[in-house]
N, C-alpha and C positions, 0 to 999 in steps of 0.2 A: 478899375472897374470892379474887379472882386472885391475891394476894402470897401466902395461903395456900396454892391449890391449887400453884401453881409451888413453893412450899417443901416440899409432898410429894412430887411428881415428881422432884427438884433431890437431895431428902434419899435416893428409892430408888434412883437413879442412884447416886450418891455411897457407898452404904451407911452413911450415915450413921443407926445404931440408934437413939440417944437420941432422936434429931431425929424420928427417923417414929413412936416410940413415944409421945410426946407428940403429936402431930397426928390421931392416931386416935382414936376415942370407944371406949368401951370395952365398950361393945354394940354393933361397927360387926358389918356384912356383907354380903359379895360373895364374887363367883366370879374364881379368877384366870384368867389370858389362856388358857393352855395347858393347862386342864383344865377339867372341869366338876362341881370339886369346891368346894362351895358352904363357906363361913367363914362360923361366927356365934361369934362374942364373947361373954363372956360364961360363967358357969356355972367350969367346969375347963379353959377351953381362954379364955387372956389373948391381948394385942398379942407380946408377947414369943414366944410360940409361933408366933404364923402369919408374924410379921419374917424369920426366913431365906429360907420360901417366897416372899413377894414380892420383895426382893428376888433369889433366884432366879430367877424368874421374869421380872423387868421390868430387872434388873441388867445384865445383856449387852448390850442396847441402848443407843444414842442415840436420842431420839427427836424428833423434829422436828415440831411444830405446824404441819398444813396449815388449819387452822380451829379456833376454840373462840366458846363463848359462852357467857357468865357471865350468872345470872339471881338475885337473891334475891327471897325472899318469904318475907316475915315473918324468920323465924328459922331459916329451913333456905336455902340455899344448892346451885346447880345450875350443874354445869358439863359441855355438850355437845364432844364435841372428835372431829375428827379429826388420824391424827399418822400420819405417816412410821418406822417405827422399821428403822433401822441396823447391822447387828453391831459394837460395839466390837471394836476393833482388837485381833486375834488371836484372835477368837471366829468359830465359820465360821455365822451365822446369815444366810438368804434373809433379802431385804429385805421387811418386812411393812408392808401399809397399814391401818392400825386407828381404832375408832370406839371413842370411852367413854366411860359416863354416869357423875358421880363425883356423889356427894348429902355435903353437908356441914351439920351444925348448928350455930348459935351459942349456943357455952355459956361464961360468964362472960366474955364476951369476947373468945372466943375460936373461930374456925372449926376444927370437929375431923369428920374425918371420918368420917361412918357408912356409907356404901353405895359400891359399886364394881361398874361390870361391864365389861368389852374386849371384844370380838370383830374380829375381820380382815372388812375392808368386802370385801363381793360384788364388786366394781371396784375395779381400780387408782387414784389419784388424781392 
């Protein structure tokens, strides 16, 4: 689950598409950081559609793990985190401190992720 979740974060960093498009389940959903507009997967609207938004979204930063913890049960997959995120270099972004619940399931083998949500913690860290 941690080699996973670090492979999504690593891949929207990166922009690496193929990579994040294979790690998503394809009924995943979540709200991105800087809006609160809700993604469900699914129907007319694929991974390939909502990939530029995150990373747009999550691409500008660095982000730096101040805490996480990894939990599974059964066949779903839970990872709590708080993280530090950075502006990459030449990007003008305040330093933000964020909390995020990622939900992943294991399907064939494979941790693919279904849920997602950020928000900026009430306190600094």
């Amino acid at each position: 689950l941690k080699t996973a979740h670090e492979t999504v974060l690593r891949s929207v960093t990166t922009g690496n598409l193929t990579l994040i498009q294979a790690m998503i389940h394809p009924r995943a959903t979540g709200f991105f950081k800087d809006s609160q507009l809700l993604v469900q997967l699914g129907g007319n609207v694929g991974v390939a559609d909502v990939i530029p938004a995150v990373v747009a979204d999550l691409g500008r930063f660095i982000a730096v793990p101040t805490d996480s913890v990894f939990r599974v049960v059964g066949q779903v997959g839970l990872v709590n985190l708080t993280a530090t995120l950075t502006a990459k270099k030449g990007e003008k972004q305040p330093v933000r401190f964020v909390r995020g619940t990622y939900v992943y399931v294991l399907e064939g083998g494979n941790w693919k992720l279904v849920s997602w949500h950020a928000s900026d913690t009430p306190l600094e860290k």
